[in-house]
C-alpha positions in Angstrom: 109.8 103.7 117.6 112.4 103.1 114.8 115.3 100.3 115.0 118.4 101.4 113.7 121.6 99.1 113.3 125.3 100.6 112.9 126.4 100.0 109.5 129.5 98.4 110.3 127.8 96.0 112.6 125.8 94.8 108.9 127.2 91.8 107.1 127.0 91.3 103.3 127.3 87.8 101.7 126.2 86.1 98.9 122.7 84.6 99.4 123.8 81.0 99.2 127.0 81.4 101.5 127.2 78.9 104.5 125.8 80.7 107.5 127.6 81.4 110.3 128.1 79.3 113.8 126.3 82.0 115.4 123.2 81.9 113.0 120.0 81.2 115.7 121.6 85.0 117.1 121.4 86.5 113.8 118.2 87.7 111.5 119.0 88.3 107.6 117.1 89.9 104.5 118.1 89.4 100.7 118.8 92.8 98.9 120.4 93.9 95.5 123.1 96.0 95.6 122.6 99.7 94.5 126.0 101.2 94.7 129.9 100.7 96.1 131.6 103.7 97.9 135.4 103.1 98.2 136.7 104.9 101.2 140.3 104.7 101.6 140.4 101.0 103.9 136.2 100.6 103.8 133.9 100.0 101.5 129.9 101.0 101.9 127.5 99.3 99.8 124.5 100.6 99.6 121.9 97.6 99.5 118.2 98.0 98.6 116.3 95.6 100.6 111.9 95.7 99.4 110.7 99.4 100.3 114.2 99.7 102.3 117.8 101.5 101.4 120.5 99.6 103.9 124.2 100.6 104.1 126.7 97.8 105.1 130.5 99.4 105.6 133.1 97.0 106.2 137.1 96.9 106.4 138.8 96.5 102.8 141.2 93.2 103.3 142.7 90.8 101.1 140.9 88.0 99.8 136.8 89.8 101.0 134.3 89.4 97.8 133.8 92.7 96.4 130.1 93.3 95.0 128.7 95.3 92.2 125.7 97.4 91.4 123.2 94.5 90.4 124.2 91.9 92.6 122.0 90.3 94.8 123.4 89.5 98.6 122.1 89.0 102.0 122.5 91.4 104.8 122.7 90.0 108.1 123.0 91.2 111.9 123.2 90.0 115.4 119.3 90.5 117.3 121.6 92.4 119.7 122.9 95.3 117.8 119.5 96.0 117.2 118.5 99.6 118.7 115.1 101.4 119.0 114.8 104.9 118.9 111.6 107.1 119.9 111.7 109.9 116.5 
């Protein structure tokens, strides 16, 4: 069994943003950022996390943090969007 996540159901932040209201629901790992895709209104960042190469797309809007190649972030996700999968 593999578990997958939906990429847009990813979250990037800084590692030392508050955490959310919802955080007990919600697991998290620290990556670095390996590349930013613009895509007309979303943006794919492409997060290596250890062994692991995440992707985290969200909606482009005003006033988001934008990060580079190099920067560290945290990826985070609800428990429940987690999916297994028999390969």
């Amino acid at each position: 069994m593999v578990a997958i996540i939906r990429p847009e159901r990813l979250r990037i932040s800084t590692p030392g943003a508050p955490r959310s209201t919802d955080a007990d629901q919600r697991q998290s790992v620290i990556g670095t950022v390996a590349d930013t895709v613009y895509a007309g209104p979303l943006r794919k960042y492409h997060v290596q996390a250890g062994t692991r190469m995440l992707t985290v797309r969200e909606h482009v809007a005003s006033g988001q943090q934008v990060y580079s190649p190099g920067d560290q972030v945290r990826v985070d996700w609800l428990r429940s969007d987690v999916r297994f999968v028999t390969l």
